[in-house]
C-alpha atoms as an extended CHARMM CRD file, in Angstrom:
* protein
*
       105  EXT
         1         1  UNK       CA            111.2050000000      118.9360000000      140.6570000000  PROA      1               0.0000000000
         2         2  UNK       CA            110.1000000000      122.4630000000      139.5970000000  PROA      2               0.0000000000
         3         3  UNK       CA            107.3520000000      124.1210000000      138.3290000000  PROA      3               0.0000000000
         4         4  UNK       CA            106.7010000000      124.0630000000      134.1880000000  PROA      4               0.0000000000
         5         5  UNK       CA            109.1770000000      120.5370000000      134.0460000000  PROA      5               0.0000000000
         6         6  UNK       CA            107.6900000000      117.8620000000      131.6250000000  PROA      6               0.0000000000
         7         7  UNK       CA            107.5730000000      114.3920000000      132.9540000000  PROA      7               0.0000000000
         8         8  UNK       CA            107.8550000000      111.4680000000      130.2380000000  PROA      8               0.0000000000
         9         9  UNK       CA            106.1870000000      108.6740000000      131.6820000000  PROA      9               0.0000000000
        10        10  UNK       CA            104.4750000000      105.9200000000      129.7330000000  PROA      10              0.0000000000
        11        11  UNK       CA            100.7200000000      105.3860000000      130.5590000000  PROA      11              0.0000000000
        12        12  UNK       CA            100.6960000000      101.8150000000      129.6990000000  PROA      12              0.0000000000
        13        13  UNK       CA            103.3330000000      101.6550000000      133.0390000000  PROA      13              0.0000000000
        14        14  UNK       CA            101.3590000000      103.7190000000      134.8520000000  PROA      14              0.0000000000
        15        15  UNK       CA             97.6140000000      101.7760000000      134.3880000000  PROA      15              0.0000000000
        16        16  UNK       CA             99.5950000000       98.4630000000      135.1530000000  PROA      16              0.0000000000
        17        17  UNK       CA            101.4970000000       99.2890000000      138.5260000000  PROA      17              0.0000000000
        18        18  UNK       CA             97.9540000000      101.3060000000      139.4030000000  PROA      18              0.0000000000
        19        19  UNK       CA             96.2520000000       97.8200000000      138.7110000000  PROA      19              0.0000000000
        20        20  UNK       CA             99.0060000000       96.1070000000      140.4990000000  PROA      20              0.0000000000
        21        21  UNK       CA             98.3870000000       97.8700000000      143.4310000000  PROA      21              0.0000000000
        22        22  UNK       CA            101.4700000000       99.5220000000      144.1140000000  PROA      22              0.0000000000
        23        23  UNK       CA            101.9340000000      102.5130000000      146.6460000000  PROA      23              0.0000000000
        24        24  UNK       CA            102.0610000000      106.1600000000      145.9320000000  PROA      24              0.0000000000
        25        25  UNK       CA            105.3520000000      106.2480000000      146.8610000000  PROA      25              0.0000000000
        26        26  UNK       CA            106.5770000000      103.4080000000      144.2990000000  PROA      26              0.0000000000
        27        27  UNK       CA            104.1930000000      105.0050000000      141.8010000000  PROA      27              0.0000000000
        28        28  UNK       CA            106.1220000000      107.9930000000      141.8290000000  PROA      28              0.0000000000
        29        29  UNK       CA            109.9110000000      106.7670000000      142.0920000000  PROA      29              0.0000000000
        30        30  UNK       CA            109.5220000000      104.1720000000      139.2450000000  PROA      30              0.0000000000
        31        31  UNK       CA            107.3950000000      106.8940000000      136.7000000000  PROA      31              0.0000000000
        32        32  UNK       CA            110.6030000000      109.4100000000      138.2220000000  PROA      32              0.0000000000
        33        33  UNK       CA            108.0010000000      112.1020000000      139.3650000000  PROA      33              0.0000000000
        34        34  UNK       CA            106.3850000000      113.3410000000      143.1270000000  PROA      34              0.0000000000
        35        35  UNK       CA            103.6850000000      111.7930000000      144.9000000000  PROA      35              0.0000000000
        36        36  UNK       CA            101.4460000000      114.9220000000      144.6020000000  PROA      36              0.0000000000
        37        37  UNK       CA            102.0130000000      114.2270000000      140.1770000000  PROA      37              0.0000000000
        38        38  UNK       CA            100.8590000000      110.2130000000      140.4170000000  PROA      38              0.0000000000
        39        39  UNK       CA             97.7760000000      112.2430000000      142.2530000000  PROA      39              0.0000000000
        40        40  UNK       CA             97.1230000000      114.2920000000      139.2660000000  PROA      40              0.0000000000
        41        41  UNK       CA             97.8420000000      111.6400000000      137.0860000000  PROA      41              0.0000000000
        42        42  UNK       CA             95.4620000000      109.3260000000      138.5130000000  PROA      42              0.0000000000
        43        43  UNK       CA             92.6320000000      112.0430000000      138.1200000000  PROA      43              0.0000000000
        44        44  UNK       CA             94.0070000000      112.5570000000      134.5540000000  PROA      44              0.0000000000
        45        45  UNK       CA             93.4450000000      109.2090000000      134.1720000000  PROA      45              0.0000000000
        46        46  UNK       CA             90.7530000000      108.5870000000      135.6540000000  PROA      46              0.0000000000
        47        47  UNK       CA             91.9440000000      105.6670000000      137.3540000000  PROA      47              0.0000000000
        48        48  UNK       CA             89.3560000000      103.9150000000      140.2170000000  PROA      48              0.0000000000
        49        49  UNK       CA             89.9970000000      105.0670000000      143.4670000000  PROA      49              0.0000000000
        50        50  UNK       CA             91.3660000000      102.0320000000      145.7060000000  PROA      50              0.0000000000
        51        51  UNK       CA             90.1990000000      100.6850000000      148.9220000000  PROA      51              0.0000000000
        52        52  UNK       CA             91.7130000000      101.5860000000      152.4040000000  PROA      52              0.0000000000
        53        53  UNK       CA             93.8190000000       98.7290000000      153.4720000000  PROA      53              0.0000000000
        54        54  UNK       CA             91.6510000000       96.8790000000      156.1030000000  PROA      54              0.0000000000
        55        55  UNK       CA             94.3920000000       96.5650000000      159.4280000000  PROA      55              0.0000000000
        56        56  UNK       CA             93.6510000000       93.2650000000      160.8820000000  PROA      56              0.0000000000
        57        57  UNK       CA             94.4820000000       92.3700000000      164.0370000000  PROA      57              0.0000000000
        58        58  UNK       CA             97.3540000000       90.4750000000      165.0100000000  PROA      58              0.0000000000
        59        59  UNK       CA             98.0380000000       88.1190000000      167.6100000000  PROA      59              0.0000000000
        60        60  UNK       CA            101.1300000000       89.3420000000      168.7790000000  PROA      60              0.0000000000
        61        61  UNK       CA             99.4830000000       93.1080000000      168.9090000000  PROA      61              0.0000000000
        62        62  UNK       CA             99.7870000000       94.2210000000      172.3460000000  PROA      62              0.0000000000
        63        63  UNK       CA             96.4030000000       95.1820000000      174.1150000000  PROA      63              0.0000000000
        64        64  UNK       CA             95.3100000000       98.5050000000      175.2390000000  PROA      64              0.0000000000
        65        65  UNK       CA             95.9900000000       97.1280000000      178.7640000000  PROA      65              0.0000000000
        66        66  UNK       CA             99.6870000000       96.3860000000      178.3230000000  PROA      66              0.0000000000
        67        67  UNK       CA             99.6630000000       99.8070000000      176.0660000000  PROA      67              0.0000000000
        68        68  UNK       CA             98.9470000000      101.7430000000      179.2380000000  PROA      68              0.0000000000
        69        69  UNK       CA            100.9030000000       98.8980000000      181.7020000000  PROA      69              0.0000000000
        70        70  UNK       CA            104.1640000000      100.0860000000      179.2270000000  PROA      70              0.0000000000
        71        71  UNK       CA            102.9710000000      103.8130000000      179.0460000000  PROA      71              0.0000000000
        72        72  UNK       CA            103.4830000000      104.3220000000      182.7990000000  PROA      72              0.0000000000
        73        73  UNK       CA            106.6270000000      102.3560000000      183.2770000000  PROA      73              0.0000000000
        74        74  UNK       CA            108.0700000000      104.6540000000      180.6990000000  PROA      74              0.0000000000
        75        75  UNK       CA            106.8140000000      107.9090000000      182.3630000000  PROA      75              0.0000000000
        76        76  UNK       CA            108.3600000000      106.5520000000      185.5640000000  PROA      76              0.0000000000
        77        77  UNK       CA            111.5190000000      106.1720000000      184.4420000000  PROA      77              0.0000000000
        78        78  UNK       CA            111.4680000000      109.5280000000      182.7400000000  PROA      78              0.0000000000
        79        79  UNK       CA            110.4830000000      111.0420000000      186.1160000000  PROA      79              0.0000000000
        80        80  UNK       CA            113.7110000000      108.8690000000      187.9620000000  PROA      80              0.0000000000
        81        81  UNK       CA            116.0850000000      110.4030000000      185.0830000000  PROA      81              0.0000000000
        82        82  UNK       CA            114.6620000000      114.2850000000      185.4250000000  PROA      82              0.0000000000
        83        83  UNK       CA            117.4720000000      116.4820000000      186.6660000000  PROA      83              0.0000000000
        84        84  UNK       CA            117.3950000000      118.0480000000      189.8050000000  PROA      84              0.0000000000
        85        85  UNK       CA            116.0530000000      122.0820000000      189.6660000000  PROA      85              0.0000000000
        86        86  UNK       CA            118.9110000000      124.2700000000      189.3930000000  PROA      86              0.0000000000
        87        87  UNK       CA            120.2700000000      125.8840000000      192.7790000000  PROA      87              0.0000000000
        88        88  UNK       CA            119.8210000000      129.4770000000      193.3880000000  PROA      88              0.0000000000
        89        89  UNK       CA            122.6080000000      131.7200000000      192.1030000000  PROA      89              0.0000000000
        90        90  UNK       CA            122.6960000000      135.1180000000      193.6440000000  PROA      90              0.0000000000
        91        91  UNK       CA            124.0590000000      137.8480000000      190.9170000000  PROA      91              0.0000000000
        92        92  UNK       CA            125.7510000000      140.6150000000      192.1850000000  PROA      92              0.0000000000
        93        93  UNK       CA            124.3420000000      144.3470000000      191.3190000000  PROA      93              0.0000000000
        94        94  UNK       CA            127.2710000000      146.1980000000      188.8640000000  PROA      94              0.0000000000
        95        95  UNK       CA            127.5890000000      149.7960000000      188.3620000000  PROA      95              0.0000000000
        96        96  UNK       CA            128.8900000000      151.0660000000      184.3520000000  PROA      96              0.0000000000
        97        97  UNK       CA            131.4590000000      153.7630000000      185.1660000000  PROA      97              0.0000000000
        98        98  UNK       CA            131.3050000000      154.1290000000      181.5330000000  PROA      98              0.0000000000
        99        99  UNK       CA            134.7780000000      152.0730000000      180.9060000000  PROA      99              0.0000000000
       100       100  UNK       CA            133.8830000000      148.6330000000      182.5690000000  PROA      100             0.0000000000
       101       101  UNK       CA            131.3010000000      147.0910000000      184.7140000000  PROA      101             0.0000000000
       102       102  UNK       CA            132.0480000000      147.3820000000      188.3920000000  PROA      102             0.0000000000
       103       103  UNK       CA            130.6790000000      145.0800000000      191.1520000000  PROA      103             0.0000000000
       104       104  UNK       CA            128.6890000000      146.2370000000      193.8700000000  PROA      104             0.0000000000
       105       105  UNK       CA            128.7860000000      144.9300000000      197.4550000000  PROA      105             0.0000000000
């Protein structure tokens, strides 16, 4: 969407998917504008600002234990599937006789 484009959207959709708690994202696809817009819009609007979502913790969340225990089991096997450092390759010395490269012994 470019600069100096009017966006129709209806306010009254606007207040109620802002009060429904709807994302951003969602914000902006259903009103059919960007992200950065529903921003402006909410100052516009003066809509509240919302609270950060609070992350609980799950069971089933590993620990920072078996976050490391995984970390180096995955660096190890990145190590085992490194390729071996390229041989040496000697390059032969050429002369330009001002047609085509010559090699030199």
């Amino acid at each position: 969407m470019g600069r100096n484009q009017s966006i129709k959207y209806c306010a009254l959709q606007l207040h109620t998917l802002w009060a429904a708690g709807v994302s951003y994202r969602d914000i902006a696809a259903a009103l059919g504008c960007s992200e950065s817009f529903v921003h402006r819009l909410k100052e516009r609007h003066k809509l509240p600002n919302r609270q950060r979502a609070n992350r609980e913790i799950f069971e089933d969340d590993p620990t920072p234990e078996q976050i490391a225990e995984r970390a180096a089991e995955v660096r190890a096997k990145r190590v085992e599937k490194a390729p071996p450092p390229p041989e040496r390759v000697e390059i032969k010395e050429y002369l330009w006789d001002g047609v085509a490269f010559i090699g030199r012994a």
